[in-house]
C-alpha positions as CSV (number, residue, x, y, z in Angstrom):
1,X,0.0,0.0,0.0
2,X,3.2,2.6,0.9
3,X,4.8,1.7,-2.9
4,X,0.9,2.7,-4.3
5,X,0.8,5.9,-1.8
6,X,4.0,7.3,-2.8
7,X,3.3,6.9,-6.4
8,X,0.2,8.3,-5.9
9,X,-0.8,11.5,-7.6
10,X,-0.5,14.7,-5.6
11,X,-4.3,15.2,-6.0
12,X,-5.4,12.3,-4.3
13,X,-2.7,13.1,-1.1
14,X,-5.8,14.2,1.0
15,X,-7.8,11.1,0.2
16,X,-4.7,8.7,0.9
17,X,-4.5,10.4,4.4
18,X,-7.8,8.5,5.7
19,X,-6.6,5.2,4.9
20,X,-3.2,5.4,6.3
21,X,-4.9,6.4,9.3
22,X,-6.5,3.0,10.2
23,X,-3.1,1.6,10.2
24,X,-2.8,-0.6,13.4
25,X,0.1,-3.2,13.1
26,X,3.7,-1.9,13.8
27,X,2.2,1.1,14.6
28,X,5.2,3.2,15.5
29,X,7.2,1.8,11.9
30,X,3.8,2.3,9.8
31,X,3.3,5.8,11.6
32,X,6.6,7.0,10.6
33,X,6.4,5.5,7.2
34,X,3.3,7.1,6.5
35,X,4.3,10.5,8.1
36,X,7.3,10.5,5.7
37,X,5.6,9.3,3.0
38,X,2.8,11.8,3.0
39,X,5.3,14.7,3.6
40,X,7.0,13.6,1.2
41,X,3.5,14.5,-1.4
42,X,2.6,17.5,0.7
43,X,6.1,18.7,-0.3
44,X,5.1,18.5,-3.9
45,X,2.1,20.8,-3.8
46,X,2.6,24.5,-5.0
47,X,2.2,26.3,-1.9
48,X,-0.3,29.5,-1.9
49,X,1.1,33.1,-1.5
50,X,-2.5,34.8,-2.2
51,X,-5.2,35.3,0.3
52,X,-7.1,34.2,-3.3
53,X,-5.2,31.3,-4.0
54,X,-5.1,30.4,-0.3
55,X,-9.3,30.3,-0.6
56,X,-8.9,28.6,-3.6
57,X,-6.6,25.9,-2.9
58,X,-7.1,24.5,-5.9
59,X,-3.9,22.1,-5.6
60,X,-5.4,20.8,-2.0
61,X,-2.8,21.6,-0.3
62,X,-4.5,23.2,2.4
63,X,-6.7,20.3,2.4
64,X,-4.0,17.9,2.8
65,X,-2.8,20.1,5.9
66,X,-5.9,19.7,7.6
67,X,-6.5,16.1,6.9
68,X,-2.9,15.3,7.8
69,X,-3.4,17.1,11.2
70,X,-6.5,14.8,11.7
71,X,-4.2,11.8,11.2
72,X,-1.5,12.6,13.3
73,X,-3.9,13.6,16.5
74,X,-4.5,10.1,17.6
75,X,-1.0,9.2,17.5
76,X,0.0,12.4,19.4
77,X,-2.5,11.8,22.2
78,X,-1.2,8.5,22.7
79,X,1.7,9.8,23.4
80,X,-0.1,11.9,26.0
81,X,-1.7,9.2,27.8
82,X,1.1,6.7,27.8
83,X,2.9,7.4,31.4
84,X,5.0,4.6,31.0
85,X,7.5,5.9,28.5
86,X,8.0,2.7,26.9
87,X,10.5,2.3,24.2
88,X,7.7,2.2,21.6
89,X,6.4,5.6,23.0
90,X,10.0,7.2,22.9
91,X,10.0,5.9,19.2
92,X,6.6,7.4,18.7
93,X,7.5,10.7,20.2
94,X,10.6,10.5,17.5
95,X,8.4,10.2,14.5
96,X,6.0,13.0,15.3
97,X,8.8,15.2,16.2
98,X,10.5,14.5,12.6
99,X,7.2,15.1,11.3
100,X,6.9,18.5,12.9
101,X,10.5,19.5,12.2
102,X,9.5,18.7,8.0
103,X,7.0,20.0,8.0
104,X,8.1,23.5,9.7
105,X,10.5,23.4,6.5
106,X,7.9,22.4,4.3
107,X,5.1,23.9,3.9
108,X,5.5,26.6,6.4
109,X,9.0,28.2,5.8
110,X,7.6,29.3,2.7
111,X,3.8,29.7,3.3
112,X,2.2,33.2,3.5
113,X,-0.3,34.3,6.3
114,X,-3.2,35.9,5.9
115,X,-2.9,39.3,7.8
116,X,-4.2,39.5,11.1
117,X,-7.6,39.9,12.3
118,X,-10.6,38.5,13.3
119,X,-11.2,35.8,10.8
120,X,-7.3,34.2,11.1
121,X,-9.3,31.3,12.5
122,X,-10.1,30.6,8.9
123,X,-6.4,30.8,7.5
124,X,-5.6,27.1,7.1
125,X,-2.1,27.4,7.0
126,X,-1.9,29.4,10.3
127,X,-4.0,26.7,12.0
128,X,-1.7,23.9,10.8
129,X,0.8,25.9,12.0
130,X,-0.6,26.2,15.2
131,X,-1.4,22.8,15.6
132,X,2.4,21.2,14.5
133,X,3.4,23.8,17.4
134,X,0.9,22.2,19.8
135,X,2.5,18.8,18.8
136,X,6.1,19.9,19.7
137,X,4.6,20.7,23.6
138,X,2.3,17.9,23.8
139,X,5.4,15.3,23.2
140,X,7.5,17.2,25.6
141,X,9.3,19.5,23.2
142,X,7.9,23.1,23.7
143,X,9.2,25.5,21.2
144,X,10.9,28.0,23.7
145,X,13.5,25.4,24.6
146,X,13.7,24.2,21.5
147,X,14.5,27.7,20.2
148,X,16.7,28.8,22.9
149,X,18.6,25.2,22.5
150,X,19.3,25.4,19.2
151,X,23.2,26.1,18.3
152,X,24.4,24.1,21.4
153,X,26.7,21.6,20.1
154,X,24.6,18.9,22.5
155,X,20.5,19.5,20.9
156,X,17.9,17.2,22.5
157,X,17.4,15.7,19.2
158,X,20.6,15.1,17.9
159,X,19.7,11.1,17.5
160,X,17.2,11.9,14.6
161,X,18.0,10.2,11.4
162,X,17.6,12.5,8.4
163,X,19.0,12.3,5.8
164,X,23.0,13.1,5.8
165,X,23.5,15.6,3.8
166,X,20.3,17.1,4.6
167,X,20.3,17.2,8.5
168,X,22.3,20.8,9.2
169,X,19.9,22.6,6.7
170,X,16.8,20.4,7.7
171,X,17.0,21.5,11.1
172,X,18.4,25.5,10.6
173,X,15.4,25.9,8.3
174,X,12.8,24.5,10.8
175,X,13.8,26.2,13.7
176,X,14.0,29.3,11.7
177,X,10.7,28.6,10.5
178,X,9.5,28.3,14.0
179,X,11.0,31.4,15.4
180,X,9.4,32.9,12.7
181,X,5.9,31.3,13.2
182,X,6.0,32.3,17.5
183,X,7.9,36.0,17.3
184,X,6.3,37.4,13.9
185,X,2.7,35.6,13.3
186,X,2.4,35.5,17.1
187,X,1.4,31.7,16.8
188,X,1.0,30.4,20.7
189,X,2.6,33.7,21.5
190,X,0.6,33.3,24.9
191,X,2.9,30.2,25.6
192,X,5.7,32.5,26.1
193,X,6.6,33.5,30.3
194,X,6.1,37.4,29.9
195,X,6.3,40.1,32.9
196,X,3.7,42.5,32.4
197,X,4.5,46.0,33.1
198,X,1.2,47.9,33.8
199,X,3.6,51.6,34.5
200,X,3.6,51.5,30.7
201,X,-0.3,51.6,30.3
202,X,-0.7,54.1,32.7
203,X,1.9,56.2,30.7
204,X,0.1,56.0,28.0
205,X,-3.5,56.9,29.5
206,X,-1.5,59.9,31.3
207,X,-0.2,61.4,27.9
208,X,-3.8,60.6,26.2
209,X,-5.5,62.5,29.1
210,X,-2.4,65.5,28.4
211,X,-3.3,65.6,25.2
212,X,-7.1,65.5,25.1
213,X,-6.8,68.5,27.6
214,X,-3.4,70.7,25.8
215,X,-5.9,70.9,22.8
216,X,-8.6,72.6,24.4
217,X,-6.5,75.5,24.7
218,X,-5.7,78.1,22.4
219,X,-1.9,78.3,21.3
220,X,0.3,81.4,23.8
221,X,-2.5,81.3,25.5
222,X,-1.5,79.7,29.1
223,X,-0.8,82.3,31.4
224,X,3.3,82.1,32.5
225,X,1.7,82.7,36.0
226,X,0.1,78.9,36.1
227,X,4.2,77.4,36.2
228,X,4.4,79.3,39.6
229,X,1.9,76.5,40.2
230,X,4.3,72.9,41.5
231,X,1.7,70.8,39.3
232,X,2.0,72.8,36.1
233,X,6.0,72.9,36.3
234,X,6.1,69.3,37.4
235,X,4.3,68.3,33.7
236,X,6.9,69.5,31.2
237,X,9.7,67.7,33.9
238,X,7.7,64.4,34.3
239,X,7.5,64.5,29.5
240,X,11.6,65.2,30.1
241,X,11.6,61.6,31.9
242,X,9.6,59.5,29.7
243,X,11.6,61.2,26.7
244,X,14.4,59.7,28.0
245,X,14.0,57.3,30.5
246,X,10.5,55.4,28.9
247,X,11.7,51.8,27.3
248,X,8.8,51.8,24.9
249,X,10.1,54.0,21.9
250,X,6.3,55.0,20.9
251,X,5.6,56.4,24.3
252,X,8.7,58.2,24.3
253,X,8.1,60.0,20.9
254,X,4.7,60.8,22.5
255,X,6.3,62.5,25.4
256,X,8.2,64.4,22.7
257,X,5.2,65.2,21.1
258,X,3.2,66.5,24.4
259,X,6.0,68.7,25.5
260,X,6.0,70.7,22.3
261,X,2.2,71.1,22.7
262,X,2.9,72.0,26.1
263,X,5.5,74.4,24.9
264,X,3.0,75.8,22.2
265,X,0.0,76.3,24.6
266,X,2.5,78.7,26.9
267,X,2.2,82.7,26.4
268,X,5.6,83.8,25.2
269,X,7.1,85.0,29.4
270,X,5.9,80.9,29.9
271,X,8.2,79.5,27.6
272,X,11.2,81.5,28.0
273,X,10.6,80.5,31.7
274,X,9.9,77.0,30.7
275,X,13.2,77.2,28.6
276,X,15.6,78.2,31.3
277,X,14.2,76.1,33.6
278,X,14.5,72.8,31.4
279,X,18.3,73.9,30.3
280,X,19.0,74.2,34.1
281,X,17.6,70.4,35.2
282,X,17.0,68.3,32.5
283,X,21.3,67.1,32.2
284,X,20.1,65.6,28.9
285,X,21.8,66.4,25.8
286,X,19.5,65.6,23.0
287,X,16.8,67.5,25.2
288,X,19.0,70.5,26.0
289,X,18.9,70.6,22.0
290,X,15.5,70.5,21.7
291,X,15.0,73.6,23.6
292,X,17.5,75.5,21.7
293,X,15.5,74.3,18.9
294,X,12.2,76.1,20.7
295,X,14.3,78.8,21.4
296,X,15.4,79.7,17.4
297,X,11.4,78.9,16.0
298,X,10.9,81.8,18.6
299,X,13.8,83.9,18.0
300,X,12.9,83.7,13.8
301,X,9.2,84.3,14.6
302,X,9.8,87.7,17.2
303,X,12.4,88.4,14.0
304,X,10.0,88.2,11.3
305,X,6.0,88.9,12.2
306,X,5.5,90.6,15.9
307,X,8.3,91.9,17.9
308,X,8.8,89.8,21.8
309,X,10.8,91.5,24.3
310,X,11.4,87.7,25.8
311,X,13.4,86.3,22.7
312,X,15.3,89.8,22.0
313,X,17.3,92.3,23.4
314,X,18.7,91.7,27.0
315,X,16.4,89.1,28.0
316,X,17.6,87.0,25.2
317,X,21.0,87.5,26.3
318,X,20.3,86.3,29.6
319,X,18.9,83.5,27.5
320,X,21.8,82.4,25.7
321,X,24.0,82.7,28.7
322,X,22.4,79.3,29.0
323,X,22.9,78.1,25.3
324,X,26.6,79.5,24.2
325,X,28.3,77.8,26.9
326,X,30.6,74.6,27.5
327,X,29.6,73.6,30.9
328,X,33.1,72.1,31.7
329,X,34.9,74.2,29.4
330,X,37.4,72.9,27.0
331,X,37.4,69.6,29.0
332,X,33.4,69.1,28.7
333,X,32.6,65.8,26.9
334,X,32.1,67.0,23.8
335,X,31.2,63.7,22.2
336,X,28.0,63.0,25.0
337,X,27.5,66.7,24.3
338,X,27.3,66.6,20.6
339,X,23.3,67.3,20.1
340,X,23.6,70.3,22.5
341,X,27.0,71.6,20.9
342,X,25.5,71.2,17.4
343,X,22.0,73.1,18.2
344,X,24.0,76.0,20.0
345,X,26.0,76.3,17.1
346,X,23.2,76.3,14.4
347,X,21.4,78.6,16.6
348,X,24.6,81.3,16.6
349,X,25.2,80.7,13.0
350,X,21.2,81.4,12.5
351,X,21.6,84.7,14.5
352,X,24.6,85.7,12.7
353,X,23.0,85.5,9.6
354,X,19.3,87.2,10.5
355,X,20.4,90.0,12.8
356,X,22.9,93.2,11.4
357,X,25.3,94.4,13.4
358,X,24.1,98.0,13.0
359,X,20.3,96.6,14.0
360,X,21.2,94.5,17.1
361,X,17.9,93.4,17.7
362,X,19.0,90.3,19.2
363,X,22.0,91.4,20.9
364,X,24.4,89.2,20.1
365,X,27.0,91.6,18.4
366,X,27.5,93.4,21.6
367,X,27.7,90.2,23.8
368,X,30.4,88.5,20.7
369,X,33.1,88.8,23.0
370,X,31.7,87.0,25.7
371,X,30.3,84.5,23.3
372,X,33.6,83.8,22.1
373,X,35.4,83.7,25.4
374,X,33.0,81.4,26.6
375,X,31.8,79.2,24.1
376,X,34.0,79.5,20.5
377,X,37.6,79.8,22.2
378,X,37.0,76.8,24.5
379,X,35.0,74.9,21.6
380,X,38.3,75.2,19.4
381,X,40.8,73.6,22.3
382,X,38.7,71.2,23.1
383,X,38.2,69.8,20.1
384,X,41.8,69.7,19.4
385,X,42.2,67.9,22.6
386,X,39.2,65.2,21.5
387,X,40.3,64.3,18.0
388,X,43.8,64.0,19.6
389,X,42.8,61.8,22.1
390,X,40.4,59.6,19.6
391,X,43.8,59.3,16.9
392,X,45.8,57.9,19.5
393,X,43.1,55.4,20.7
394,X,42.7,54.4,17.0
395,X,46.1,53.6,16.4
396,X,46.8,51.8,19.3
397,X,43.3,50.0,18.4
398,X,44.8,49.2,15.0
399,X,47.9,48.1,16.8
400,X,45.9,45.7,19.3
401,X,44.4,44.4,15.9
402,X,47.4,42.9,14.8
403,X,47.7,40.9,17.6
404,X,43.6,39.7,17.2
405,X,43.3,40.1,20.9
406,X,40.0,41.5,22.6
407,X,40.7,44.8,24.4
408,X,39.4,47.7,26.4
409,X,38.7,51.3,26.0
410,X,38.6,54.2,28.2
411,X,36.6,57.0,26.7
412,X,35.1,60.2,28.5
413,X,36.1,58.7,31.6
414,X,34.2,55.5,31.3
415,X,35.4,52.2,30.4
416,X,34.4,50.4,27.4
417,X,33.1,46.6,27.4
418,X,35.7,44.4,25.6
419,X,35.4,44.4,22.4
420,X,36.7,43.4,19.4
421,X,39.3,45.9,17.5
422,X,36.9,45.8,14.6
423,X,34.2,47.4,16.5
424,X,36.4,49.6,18.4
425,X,37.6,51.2,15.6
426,X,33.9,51.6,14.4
427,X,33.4,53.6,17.3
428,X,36.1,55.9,17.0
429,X,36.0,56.4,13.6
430,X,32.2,57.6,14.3
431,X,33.5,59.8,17.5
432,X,36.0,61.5,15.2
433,X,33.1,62.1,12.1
434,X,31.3,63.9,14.8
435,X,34.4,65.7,15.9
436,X,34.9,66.6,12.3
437,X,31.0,67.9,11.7
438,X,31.3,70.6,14.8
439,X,34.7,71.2,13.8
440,X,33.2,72.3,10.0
441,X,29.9,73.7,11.9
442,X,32.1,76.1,13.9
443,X,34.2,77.3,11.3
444,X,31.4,78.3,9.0
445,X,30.1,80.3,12.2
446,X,33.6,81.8,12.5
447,X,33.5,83.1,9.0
448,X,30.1,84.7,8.7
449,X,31.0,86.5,11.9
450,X,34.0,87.7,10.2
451,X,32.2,88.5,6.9
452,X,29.8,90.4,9.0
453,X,32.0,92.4,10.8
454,X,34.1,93.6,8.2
455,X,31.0,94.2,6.1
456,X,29.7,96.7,9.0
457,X,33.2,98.1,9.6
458,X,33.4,99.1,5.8
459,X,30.0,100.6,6.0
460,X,30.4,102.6,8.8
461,X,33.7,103.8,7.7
462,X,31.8,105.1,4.3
């Protein structure tokens, strides 16, 4: 009967599984016979990759899934309710488990999904997925170990016999398959140990509730007077953490979100308030630049439609005290103070460019020479000090390299992990492209200010 089954035409696969099924007599050798054999025609069939042709299953391949599921049940739960673990059970247990791992490879490595929704109960190739998984737990394999002990030279089911020359691919493809089928399509997802952290709902209903009530207000039109108030200063501080603290990446580019419609609800004394206090405590460089971001878009907008006393003139200056500054001097870390260094620059270069010398609206041409005390001088030697420091540490990486030894790295003060020289160098290389972009930043600041000031000098002198 197995020579007519696996001559049998891939039409009549479903059909053939029904009468394998009443199979009795050397049940474990005719199981795995027939489980092979039948795989062996399911492999045949065209598999579907349109939620049309998946309907249509005009080849019968999803039939064949199905009905081969219904075969293998019986043999599956007497596996279940055998407690003795016989040899014959063990040798059962093999066969479905090479069953499984063939037909993770084949159909479902290459099978498509129909998306999901509501009706995924009615994607046949989903549910045989689902059900091969079930079979790998219900014989005492679940797929978490199996995907976590995959790799180790000593697997669980290294005693399989497939096929020599196809055992290494055999087995990559099906646990690929099933990493796939858990992590991706979610298939017994649920299976998975998870620790639920309920903070991160909470977050989310907070900023929803932020939001539902920001909008109900009319932009510059929240009275500075209300951050005098703990709760209203607390708000823009508690967005600062889940910016940069929050794990969940959508929550924190909600935070982001918020605190720019918190910023845009704020009369114009509220935000230059906001701004200095959020430069003074939020120790966050990437933050720090988002405020000197604020602080331009109001800057260009007191500049171009109605004047503000806030963003011009001395209480600018006070302002920028804030912004044109290295906080450590020419030692400060320039490389975990990149964003900040880069948005203070664009912001001088921006105010170079908008505001005349004769005009001064801003300020900033009678404060240059604290600006470049402070924040240009110190900018220059510390840079030179950086890129010096990341040169030497490159060559001495490249060096290490030659010797193909793992090493560490001291930079800003704090250690490295080992690494190898490969990725060290990575990481230099980068440091020193940053270096490079505020070294080219800075000098196109340095220029306009000169062209500036010898453009005013020559006018003045006409």
């Amino acid at each position: 009967m197995f020579s007519i089954l696996d001559e049998a035409a891939s039409s009549n696969s479903s059909v053939s599984v029904l009468v394998i099924q009443k199979l009795r007599n050397n049940k474990v050798y005719s199981v795995g016979l027939a489980l092979s054999t039948l795989w062996s025609q399911l492999s045949l069939l065209p598999v579907p990759y349109s939620k049309e042709q998946i309907r249509a299953d005009d080849y019968g391949l999803c039939q064949c899934c199905k009905a081969l599921i219904e075969f293998t049940k019986p043999f599956v739960e007497d596996v279940i309710d055998n407690k003795e673990n016989s040899m014959e059970n063990e040798k059962l247990k093999d066969e479905i488990l090479k069953f499984c791992f063939r037909s993770l490879k084949c159909p479902l490595l290459t099978a498509q999904f129909l998306e999901q929704s509501d009706d995924t109960g009615d994607d046949p190739l989903r549910c045989f997925a689902s059900e091969i998984i079930g079979f790998l737990s219900a014989i005492g394999h679940p797929f978490l170990k199996m995907i976590f002990n995959h790799g180790r030279k000593k697997k669980t089911w290294d005693y399989l016999e497939f096929e020599e020359e196809e055992e290494d691919k055999q087995l990559s493809d099906s646990m690929a398959s099933l990493a796939y089928l858990v992590f991706v399509q979610g298939i017994s997802i649920d299976q998975l140990p998870m620790v639920l952290r309920t903070e991160e709902s909470v977050f989310s209903k907070g900023l929803d509730l932020l939001e539902n009530g920001l909008l109900r207000i009319e932009d510059n039109r929240l009275l500075h007077q209300y951050l005098e108030i703990k709760s209203f200063l607390t708000v823009p501080q508690g967005l600062v953490k889940v910016m940069t603290l929050c794990p969940t990446e959508t929550l924190r580019k909600k935070g982001l979100a918020m605190l720019q419609l918190y910023i845009n609800k704020l009369d114009p004394q509220g935000k230059y308030t906001l701004f200095r206090c959020l430069l003074n405590t939020s120790n966050h460089s990437g933050v720090e630049a988002f405020i000197i971001q604020n602080i331009k878009n109001q800057i260009d907008m007191s500049l171009k439609r109605t004047y503000n006393k806030w963003f011009t003139g001395p209480q600018l200056i006070s302002l920028l005290d804030l912004v044109l500054f290295l906080p450590e001097g020419a030692e400060t870390d320039l490389l975990q103070n990149s964003d900040r260094i880069m948005a203070s620059l664009n912001l001088l270069r921006y105010l170079v460019i908008k505001d005349n010398e004769n005009d001064n609206q801003t300020g900033l041409w009678t404060e240059l020479e604290k600006i470049e005390n402070n924040f240009l001088k110190p900018l220059h030697t510390g840079l030179n000090m950086s890129k010096a420091h990341y040169e030497a540490e490159i060559k001495n990486s490249q060096e290490v390299q030659k010797s193909k030894d793992l090493c560490s790295l001291t930079v800003g003060r704090e250690e490295i992990p080992n690494m190898p020289p490969e990725m060290q160098l990575k990481v230099l290389h980068s440091a020193l492209f940053t270096f490079d972009l505020i070294e080219s930043v800075l000098a196109r600041v340095e220029e306009l200010i000169e062209i500036k000031t010898k453009s005013t000098s020559e006018e003045n002198k006409g």
